[in-house]
Structures are given as structure tokens and as C-alpha cells.
Backbone as a printed PyTorch tensor [residue, N CA C, xyz], in Angstrom:
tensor([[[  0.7800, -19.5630,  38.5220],
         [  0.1850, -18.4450,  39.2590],
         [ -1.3420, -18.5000,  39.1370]],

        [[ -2.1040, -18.5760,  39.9780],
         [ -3.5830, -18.2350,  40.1320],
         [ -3.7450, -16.8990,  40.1100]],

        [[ -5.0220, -17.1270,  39.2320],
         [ -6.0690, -15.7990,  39.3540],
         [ -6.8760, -15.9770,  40.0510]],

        [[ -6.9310, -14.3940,  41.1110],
         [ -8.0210, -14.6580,  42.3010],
         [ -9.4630, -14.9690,  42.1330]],

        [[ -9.7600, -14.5000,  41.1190],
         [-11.5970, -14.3380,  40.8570],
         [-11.6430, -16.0010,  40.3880]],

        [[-10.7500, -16.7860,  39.4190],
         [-11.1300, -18.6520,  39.3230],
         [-10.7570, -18.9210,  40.9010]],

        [[ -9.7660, -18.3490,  41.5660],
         [ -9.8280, -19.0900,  42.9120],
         [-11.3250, -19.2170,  43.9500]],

        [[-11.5490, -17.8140,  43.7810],
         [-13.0630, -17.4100,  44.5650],
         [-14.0390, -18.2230,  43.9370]],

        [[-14.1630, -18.5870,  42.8310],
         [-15.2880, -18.9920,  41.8890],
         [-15.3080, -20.7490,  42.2740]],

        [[-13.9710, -20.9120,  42.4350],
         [-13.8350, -22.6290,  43.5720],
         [-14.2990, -22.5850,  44.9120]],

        [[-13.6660, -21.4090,  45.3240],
         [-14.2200, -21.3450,  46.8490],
         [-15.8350, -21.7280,  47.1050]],

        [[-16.4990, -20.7830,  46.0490],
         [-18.0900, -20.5640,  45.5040],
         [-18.2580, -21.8250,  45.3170]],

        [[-18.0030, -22.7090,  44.6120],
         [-18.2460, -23.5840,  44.6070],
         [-18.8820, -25.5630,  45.7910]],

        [[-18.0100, -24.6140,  46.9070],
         [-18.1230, -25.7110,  47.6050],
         [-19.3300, -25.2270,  48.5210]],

        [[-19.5760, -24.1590,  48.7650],
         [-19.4240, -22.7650,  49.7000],
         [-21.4450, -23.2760,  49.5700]],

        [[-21.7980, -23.6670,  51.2210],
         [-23.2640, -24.3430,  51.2370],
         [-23.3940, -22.9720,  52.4490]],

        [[-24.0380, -23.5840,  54.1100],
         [-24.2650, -22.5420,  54.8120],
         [-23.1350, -21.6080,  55.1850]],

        [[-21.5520, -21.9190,  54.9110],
         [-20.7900, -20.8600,  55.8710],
         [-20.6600, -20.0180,  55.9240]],

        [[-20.3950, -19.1870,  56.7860],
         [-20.3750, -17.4280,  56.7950],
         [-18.6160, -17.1960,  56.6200]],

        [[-18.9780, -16.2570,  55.1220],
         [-17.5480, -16.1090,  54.5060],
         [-17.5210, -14.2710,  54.6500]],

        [[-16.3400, -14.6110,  55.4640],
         [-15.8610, -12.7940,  55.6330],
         [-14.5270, -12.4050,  54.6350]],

        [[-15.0600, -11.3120,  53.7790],
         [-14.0290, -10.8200,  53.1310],
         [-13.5780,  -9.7420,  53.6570]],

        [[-12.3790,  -9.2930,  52.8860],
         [-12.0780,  -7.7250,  53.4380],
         [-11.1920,  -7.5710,  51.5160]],

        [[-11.0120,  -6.4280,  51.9210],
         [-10.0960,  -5.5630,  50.9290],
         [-10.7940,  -5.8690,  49.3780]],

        [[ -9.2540,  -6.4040,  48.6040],
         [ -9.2730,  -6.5770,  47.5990],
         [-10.2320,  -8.1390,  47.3130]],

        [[-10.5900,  -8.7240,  48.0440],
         [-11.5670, -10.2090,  47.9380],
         [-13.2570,  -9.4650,  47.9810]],

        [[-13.4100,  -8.3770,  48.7840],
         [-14.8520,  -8.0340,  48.4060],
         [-15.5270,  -7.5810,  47.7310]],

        [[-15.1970,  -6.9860,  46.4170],
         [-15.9620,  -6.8360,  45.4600],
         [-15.9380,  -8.3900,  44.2240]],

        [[-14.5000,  -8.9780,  44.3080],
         [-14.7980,  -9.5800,  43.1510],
         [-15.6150, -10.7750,  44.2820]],

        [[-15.3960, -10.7780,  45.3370],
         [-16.8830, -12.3300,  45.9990],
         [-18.0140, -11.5340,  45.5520]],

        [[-18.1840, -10.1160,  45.6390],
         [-19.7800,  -9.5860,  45.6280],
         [-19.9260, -10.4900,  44.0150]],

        [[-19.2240, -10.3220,  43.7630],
         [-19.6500, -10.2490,  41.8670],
         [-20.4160, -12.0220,  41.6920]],

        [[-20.0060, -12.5630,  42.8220],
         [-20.2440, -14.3400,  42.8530],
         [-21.3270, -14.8470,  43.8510]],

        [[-21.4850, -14.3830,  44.6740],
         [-21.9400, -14.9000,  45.5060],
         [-23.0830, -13.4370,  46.3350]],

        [[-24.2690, -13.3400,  46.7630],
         [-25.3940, -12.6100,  47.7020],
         [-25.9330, -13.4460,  48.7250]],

        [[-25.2230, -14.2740,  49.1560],
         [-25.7510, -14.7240,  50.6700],
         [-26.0360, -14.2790,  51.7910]],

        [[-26.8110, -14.5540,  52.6580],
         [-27.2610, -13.8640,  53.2300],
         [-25.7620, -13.9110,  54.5200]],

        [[-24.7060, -15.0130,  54.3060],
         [-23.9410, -15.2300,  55.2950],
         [-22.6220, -14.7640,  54.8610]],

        [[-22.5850, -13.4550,  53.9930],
         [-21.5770, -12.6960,  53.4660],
         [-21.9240, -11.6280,  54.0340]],

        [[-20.0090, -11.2860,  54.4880],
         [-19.7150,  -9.9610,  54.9850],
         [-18.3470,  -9.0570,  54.9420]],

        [[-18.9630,  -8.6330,  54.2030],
         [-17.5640,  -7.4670,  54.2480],
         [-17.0280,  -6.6370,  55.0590]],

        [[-15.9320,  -6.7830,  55.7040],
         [-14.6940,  -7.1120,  56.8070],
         [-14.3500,  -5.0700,  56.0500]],

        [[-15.4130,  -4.3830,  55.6100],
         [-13.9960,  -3.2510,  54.9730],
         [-15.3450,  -1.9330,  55.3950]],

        [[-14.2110,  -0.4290,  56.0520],
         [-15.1780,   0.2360,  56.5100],
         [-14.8160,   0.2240,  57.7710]],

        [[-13.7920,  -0.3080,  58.1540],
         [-13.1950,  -0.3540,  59.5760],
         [-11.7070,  -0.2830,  59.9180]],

        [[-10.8160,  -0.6960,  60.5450],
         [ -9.5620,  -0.7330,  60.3200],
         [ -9.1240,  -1.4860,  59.3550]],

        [[ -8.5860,  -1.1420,  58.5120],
         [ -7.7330,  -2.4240,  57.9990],
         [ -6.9990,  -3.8240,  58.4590]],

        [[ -7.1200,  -4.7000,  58.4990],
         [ -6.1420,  -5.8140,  58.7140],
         [ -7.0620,  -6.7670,  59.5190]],

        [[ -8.4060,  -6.7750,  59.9210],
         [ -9.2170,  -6.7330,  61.2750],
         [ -9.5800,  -8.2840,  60.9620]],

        [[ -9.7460,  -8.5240,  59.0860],
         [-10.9750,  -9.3110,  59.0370],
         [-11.0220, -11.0500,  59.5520]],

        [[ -9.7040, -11.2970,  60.0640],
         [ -8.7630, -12.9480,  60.6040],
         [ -9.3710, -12.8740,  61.8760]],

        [[ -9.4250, -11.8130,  62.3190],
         [ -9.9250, -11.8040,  64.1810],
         [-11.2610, -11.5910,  64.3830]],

        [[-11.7990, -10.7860,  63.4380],
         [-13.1650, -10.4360,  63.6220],
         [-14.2080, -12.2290,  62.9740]],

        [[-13.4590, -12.8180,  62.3640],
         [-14.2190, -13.8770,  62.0570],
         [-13.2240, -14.9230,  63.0760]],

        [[-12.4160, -15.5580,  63.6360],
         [-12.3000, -15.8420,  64.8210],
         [-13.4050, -15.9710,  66.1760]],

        [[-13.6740, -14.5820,  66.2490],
         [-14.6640, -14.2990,  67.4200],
         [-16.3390, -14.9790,  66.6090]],

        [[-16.3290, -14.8890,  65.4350],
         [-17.7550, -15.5010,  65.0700],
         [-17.5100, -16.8110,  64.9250]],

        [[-16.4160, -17.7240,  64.7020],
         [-16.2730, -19.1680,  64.8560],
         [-15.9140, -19.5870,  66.2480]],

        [[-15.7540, -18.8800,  67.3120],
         [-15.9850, -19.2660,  68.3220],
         [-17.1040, -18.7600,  69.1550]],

        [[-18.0110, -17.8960,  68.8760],
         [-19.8610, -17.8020,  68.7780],
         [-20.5180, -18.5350,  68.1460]],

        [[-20.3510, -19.2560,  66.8490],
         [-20.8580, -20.1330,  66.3350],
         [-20.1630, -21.3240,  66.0290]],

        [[-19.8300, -22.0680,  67.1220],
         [-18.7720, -23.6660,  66.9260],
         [-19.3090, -24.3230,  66.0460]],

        [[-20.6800, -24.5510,  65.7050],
         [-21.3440, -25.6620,  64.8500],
         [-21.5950, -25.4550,  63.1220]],

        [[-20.7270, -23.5950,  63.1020],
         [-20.7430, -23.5250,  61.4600],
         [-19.3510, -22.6700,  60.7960]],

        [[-19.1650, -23.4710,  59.7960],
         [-17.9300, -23.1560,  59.3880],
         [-17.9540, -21.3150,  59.1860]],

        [[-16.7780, -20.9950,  59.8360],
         [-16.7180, -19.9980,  59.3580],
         [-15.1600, -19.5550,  57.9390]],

        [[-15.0870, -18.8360,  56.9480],
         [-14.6090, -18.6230,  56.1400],
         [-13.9910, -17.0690,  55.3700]],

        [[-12.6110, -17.4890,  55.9830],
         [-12.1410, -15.9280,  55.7230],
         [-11.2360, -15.9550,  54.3160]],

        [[-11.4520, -14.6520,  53.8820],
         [-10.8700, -14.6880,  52.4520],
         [-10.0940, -12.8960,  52.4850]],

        [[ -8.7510, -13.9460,  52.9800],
         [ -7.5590, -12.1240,  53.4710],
         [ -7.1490, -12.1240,  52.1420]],

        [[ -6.5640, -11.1900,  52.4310],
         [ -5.2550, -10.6210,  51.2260],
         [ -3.6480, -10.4470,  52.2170]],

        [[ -2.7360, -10.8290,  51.5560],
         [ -1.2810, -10.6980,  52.3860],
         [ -1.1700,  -9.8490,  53.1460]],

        [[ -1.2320,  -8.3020,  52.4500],
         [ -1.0550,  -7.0870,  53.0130],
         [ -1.9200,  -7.0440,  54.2350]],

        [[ -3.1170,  -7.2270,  54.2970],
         [ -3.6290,  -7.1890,  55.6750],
         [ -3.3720,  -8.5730,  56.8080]],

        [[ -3.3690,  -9.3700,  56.1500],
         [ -2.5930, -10.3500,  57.2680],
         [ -1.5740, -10.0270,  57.8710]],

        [[ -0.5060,  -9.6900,  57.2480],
         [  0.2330,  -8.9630,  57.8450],
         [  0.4490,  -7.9230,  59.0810]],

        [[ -0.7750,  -6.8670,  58.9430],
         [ -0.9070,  -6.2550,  59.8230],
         [ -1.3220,  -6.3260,  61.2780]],

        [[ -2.0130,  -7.8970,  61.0340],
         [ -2.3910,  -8.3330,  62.0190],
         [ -1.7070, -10.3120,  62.5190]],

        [[ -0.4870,  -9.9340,  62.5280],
         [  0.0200, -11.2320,  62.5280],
         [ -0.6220, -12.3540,  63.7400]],

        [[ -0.3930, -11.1370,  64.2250],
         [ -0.8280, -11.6790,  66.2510],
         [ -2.0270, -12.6980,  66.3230]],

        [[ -2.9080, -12.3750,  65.2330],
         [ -4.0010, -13.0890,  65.0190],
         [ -4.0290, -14.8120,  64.9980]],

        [[ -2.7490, -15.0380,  64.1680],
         [ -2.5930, -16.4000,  63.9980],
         [ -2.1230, -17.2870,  65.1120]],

        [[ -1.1880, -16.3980,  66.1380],
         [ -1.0370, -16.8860,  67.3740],
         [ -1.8800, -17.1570,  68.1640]],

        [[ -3.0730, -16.2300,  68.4190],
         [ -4.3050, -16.2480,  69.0900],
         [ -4.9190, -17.7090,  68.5460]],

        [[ -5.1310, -17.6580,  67.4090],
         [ -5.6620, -19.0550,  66.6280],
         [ -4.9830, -20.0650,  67.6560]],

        [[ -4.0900, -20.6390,  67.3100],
         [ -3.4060, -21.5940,  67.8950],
         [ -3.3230, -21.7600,  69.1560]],

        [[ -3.1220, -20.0010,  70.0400],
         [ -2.8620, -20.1560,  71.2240],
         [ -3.9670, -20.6720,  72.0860]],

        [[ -5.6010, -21.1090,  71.7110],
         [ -6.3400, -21.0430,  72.3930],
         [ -6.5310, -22.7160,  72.7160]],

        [[ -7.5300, -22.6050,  74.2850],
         [ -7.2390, -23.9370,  74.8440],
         [ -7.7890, -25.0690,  73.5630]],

        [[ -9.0510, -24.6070,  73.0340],
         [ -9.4520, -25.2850,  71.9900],
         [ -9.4540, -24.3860,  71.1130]],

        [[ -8.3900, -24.8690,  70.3740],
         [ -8.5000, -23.9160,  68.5270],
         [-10.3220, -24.4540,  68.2170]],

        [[-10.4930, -23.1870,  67.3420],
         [-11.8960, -23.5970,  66.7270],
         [-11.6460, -24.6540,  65.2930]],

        [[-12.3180, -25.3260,  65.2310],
         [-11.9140, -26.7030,  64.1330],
         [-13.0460, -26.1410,  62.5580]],

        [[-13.6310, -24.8900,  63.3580],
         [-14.7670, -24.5530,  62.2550],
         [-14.0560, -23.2980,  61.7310]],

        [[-12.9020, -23.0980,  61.2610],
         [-11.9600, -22.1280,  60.9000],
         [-11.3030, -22.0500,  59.6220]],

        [[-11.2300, -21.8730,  58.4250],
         [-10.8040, -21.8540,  57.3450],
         [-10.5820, -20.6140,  56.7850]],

        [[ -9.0220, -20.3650,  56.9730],
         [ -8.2730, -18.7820,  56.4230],
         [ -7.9950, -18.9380,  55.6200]],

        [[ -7.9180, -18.5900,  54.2410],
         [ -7.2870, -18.3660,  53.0250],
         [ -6.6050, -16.8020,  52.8140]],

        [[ -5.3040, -16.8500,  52.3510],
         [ -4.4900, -15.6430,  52.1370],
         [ -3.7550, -15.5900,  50.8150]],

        [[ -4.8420, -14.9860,  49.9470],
         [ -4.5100, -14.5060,  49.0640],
         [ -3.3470, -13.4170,  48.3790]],

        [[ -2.0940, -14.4430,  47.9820],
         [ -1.0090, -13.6380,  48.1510],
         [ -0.2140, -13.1630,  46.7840]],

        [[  0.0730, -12.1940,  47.1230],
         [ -0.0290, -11.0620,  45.3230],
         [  0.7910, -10.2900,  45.5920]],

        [[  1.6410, -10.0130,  46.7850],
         [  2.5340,  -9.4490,  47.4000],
         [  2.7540,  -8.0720,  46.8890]],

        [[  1.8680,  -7.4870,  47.1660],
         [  1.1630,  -6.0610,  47.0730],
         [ -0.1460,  -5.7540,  48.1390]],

        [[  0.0840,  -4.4260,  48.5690],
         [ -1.3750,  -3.6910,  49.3620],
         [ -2.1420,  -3.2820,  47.4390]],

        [[ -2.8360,  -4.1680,  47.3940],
         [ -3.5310,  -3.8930,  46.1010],
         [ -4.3580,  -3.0190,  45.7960]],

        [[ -5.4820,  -2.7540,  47.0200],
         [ -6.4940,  -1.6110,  46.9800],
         [ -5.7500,  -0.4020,  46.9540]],

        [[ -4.5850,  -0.0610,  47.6530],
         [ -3.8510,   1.1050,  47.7660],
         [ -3.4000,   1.0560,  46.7790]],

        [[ -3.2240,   0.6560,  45.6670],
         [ -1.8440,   1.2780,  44.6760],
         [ -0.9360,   0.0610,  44.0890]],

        [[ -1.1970,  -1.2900,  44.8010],
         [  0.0640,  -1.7140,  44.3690],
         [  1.0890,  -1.6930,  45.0530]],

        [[  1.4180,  -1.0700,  45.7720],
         [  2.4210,  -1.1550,  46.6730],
         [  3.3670,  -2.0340,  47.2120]],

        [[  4.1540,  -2.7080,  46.9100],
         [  5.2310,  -3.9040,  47.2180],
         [  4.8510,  -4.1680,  48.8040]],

        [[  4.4090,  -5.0050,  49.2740],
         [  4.6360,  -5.7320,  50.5170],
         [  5.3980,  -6.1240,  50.9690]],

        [[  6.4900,  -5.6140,  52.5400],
         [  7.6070,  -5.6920,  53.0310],
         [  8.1510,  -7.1930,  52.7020]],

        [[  8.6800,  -7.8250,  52.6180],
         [  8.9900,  -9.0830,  52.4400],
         [ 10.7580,  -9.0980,  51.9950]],

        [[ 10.7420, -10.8320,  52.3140],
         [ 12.5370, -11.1350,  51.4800],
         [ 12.3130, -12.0060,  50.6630]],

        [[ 13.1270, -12.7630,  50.2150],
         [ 12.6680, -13.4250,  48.8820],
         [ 12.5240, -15.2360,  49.5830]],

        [[ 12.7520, -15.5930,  50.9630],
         [ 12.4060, -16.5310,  51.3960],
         [ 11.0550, -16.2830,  52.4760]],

        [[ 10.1820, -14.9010,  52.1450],
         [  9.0990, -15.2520,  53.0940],
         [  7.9570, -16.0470,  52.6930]],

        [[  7.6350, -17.1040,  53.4300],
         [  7.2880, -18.2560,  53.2080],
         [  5.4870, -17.7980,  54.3720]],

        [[  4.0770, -17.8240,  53.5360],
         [  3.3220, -17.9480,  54.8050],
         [  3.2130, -19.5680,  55.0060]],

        [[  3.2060, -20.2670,  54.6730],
         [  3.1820, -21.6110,  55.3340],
         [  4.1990, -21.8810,  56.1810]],

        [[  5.3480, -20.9500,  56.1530],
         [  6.3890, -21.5130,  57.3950],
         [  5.7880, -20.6530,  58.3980]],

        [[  5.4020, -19.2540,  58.4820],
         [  4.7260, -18.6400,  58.7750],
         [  3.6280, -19.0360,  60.0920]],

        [[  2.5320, -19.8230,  59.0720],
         [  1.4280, -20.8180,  59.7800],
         [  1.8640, -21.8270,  60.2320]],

        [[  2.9580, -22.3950,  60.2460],
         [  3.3630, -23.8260,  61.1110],
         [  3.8740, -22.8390,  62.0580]],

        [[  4.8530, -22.3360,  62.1760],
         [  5.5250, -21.6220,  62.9970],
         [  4.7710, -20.6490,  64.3530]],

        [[  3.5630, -20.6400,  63.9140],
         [  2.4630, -20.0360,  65.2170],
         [  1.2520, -21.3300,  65.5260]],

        [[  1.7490, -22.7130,  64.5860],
         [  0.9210, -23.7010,  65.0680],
         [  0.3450, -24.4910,  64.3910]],

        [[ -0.2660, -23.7000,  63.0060],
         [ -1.6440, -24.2590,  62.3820],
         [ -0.6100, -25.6080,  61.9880]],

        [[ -1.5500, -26.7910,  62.2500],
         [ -1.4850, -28.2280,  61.7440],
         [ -1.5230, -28.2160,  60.2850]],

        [[ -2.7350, -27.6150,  59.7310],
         [ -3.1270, -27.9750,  58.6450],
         [ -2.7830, -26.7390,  57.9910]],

        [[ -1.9750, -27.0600,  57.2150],
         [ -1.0960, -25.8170,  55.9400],
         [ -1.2490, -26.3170,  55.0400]],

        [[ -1.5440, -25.4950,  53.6800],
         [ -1.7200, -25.9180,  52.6510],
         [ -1.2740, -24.5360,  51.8220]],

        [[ -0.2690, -24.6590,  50.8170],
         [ -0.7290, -23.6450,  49.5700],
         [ -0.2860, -24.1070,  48.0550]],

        [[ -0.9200, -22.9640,  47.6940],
         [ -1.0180, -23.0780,  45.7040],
         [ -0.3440, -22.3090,  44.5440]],

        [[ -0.0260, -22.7600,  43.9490],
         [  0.1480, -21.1310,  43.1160],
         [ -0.3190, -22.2770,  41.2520]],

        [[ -0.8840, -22.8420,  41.4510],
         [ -1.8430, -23.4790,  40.0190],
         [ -3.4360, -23.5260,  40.4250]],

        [[ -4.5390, -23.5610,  39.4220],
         [ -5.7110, -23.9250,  39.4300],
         [ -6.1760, -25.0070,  39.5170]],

        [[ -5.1700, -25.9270,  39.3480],
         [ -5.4480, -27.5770,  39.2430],
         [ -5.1060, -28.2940,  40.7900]],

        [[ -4.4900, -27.5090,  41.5550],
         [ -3.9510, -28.4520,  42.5530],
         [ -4.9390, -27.7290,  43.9530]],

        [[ -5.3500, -26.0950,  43.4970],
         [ -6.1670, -26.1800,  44.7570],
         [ -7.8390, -26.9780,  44.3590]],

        [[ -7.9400, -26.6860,  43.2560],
         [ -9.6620, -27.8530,  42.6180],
         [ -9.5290, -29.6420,  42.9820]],

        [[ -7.8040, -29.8940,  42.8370],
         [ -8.2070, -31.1410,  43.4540],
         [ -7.8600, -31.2940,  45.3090]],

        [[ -7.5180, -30.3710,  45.6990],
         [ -7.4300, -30.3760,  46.9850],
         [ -8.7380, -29.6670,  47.9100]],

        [[ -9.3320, -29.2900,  47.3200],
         [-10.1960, -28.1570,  48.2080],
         [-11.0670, -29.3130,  48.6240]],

        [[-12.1650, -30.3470,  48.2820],
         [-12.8470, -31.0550,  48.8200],
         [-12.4500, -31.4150,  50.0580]],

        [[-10.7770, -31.8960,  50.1380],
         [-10.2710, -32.3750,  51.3870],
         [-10.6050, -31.1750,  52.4410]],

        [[-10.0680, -30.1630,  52.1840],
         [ -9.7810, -28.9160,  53.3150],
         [-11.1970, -28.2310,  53.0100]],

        [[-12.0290, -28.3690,  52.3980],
         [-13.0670, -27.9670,  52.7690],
         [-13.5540, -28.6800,  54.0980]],

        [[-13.6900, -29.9330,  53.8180],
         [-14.3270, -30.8640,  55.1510],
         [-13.6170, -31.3510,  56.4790]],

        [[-12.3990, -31.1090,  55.9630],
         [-11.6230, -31.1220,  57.5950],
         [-11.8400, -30.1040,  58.4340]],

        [[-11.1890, -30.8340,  59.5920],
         [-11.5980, -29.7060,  60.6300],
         [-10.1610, -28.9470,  60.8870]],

        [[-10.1060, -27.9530,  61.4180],
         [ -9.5600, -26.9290,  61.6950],
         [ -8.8120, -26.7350,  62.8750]],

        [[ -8.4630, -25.2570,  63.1720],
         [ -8.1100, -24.0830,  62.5280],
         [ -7.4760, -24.7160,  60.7370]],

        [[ -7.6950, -24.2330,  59.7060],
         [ -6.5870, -24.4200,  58.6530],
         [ -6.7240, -23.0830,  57.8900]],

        [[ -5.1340, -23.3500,  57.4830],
         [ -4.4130, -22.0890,  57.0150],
         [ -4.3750, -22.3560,  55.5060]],

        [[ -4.6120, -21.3920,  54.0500],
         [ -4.8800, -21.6890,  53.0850],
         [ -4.1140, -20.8360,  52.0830]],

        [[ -2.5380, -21.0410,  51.9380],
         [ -1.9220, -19.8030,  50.9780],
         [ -2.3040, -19.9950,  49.4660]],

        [[ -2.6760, -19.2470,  48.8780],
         [ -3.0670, -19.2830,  47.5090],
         [ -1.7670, -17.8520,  46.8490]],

        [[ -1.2580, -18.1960,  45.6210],
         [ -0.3170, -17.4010,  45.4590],
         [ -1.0400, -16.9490,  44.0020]],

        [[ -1.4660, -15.8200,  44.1270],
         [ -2.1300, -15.2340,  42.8930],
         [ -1.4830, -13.9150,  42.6960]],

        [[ -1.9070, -14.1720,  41.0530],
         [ -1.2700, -13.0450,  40.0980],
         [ -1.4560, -11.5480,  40.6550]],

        [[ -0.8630, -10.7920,  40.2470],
         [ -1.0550,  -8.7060,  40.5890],
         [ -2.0470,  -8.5660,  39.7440]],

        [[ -3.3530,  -7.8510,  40.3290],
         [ -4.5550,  -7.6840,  40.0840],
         [ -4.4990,  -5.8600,  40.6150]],

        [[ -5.7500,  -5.4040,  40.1590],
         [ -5.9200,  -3.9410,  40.3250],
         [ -7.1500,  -3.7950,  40.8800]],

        [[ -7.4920,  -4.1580,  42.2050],
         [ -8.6450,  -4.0800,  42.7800],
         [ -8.7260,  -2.5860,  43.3330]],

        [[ -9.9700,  -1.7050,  42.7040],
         [ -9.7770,  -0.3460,  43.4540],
         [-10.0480,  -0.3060,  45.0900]],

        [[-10.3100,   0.3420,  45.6510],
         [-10.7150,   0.1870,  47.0970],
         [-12.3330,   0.1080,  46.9610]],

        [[-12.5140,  -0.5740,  48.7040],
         [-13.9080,  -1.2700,  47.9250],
         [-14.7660,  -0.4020,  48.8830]],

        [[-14.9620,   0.9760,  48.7720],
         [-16.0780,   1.9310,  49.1750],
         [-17.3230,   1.6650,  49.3270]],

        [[-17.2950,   1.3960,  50.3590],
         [-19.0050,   1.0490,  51.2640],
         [-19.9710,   1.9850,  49.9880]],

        [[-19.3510,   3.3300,  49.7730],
         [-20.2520,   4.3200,  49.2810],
         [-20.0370,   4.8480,  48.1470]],

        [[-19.4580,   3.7510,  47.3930],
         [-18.6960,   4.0270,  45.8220],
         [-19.5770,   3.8020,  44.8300]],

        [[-20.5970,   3.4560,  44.9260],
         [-21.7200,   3.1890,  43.9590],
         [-21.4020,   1.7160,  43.3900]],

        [[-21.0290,   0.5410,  44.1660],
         [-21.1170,  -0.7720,  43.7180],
         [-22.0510,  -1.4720,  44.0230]],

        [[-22.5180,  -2.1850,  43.0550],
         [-24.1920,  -2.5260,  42.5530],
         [-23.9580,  -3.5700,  43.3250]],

        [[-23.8110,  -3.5890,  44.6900],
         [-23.2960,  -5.8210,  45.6480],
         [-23.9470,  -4.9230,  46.8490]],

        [[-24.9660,  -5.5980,  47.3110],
         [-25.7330,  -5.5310,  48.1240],
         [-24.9620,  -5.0470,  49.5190]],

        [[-23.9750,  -5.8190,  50.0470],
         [-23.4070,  -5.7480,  51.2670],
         [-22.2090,  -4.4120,  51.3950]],

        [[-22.1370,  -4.2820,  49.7420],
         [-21.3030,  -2.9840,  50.3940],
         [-22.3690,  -1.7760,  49.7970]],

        [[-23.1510,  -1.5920,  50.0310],
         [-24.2000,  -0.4220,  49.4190],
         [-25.0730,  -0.0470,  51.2270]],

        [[-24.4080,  -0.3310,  52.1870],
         [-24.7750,  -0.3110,  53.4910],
         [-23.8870,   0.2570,  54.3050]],

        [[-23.9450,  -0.1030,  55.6110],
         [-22.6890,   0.9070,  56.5260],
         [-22.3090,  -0.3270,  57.1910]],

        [[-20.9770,  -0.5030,  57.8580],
         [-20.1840,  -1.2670,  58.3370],
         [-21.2170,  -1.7670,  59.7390]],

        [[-22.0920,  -0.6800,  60.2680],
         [-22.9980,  -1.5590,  61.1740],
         [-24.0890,  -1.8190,  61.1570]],

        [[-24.4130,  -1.0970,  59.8600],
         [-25.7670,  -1.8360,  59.2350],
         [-25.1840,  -3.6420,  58.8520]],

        [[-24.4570,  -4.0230,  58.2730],
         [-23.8860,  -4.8110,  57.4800],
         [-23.7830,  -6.0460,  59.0210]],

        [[-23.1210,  -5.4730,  59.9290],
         [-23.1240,  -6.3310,  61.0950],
         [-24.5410,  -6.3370,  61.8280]],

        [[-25.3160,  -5.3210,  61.8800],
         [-26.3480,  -6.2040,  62.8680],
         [-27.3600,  -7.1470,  61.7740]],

        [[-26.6970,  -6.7880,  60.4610],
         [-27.5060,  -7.8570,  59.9200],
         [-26.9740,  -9.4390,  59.8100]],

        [[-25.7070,  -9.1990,  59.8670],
         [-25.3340, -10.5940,  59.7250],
         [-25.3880, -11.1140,  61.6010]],

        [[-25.0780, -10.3090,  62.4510],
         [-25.9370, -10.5960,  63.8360],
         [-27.1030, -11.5580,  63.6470]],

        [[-28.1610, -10.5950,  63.2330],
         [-29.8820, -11.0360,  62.7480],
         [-29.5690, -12.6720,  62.2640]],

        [[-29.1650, -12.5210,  61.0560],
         [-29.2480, -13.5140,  60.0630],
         [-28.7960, -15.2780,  61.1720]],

        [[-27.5850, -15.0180,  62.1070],
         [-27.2270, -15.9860,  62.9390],
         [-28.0600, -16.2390,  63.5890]],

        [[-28.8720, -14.9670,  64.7190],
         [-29.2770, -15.5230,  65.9240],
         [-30.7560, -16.3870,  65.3690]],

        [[-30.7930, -16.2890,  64.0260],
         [-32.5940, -16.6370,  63.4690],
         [-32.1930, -18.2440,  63.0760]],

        [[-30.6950, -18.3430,  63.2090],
         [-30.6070, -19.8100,  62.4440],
         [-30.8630, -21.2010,  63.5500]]])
């Protein structure tokens, strides 16, 4: 079983210009790693949003990776998303989803995530298309795999199976000392707007 914060801390690791969108339970512990100027927190809006809303910025920006870091529970909510991925005439190849899976709505409570005991997201992600599937549930096998799926091209789908964690909800206005959530959901976007159109 992986722990999410050594998973993020690999991610961090490879992690040069791309614009990495978190949501939920992934945005405070990325705040804790990473202040780039090409971090954004996906939370402050609907829930489930943050697979589509970075979609539309990897196909505005074809020439830079873009990098999403879900949690199950909100993938979920937005399944449709992964079809869209696939369904398009050209999938974007600058696409890298990771779904951090703990099979719990974690910010809420903990809450068991609908599931059976054969739900599989990699059958999941083949099953709406993605080529490139990959998942984990050790520290050793995504550190020697990530170089590969860092540099390939895309769409790719990234299950990581990590431990039950207690992430509180991550309040734009909760008093957390991480730059990107100490702002408003459209302060936060016309800056990461800014930050693109200057590159």
C-alpha cells in the first residue's frame, strides 16, 4: 500500500515546467511540496471537476504537459470525463491523470466509496480507451516506473492505490499557510491564466 504524500513527493520529483492541477484531498499535502507558479487547486468549485477542467488546459496548451492529481471519490463523479479523453479526434498526448485510490470521499469523513470488490480503475481506463494504464499499490514499482510515464506521451491513466489518510477539507479560507489556497477560486485562475499566456 502507498502513502500519498511519498507518492506526491515522486511526482515532485520529476515535476520541471508542468501545470499540475489538484483537487480535494491531493491539495494541501502538494501545497506542503511544491509553490509553483504552475499549481492549481481544482477545490472551491464543484466537486469532481478537476479531470475536465485540466483536459481543456492540455488542449489550450498542446506543447506542455499538463498533470492531474484526483482522488477516487471525485473521479467517480465525473466518469464521463474519461470518455471525452479518448473520445476526441486527437486525444491530447500532453495528459497525465493520476487517481489516487483510498476508496473513501476522504475530505468528507471517510466515507466508503460505492464500489464491489472487483472494481478495477485500470479496467475502468482501458474500457473508455486509455492505451497507456498503469497502477501501484508499492513505492518501489511506481519510482521505477515513473521516468517511463513521465516522458511518454499520452492521454495516460495512473492508478496509485494508497493507504486511508485523514485529509480535512481543503478551505480556500481555512487559514492554510500554501499560497494557492489563501486566494479565491478566480483569483487562483486568472492567475494561472496570467502565468500561461506570459510563457
Amino acid at each position: 500500500m502507498l502513502i500519498k504524500e511519498d507518492c506526491l513527493r515522486l511526482i515532485a520529483s520529476h515535476r520541471t515546467d508542468e501545470i499540475v492541477i489538484t483537487t480535494m484531498g491531493m491539495s494541501v499535502p502538494w501545497a506542503k511540496i511544491s509553490t509553483h507558479p504552475l499549481d492549481y487547486a481544482s477545490v472551491g468549485s464543484a466537486m469532481g471537476h478537476a479531470a475536465d477542467f485540466a483536459l481543456g488546459i492540455a488542449l489550450a496548451k498542446p506543447d506542455q504537459k499538463v498533470v492531474v492529481l484526483n482522488g477516487d471519490g471525485s473521479m467517480l463523479m465525473c466518469l464521463g470525463t474519461l470518455a471525452t479523453i479518448t473520445g476526441l479526434q486527437k486525444p491530447p498526448v500532453n495528459y497525465l491523470l493520476f487517481i489516487c485510490d483510498n476508496e473513501t470521499y476522504e475530505v468528507t469523513g471517510n466515507q466508503p466509496v460505492p464500489r464491489n470488490a472487483n472494481f478495477s480503475w485500470a479496467t475502468i481506463a482501458k474500457g473508455t480507451g486509455f492505451e497507456q494504464v498503469y497502477e501501484f499499490d508499492d513505492r518501489d514499482g511506481l519510482e521505477t516506473h515513473l521516468p517511463k510515464i513521465w516522458n511518454q506521451e499520452g492521454p495516460i491513466f495512473v492508478s496509485l492505490k494508497i493507504a486511508t489518510a485523514h485529509e480535512p477539507p481543503p478551505d480556500r479560507w481555512g487559514g492554510f499557510p500554501y499560497p494557492y489556497l489563501q486566494e479565491s477560486l478566480s483569483t487562483s485562475t486568472h492567475k494561472l491564466r496570467k502565468t500561461l499566456e506570459e510563457q
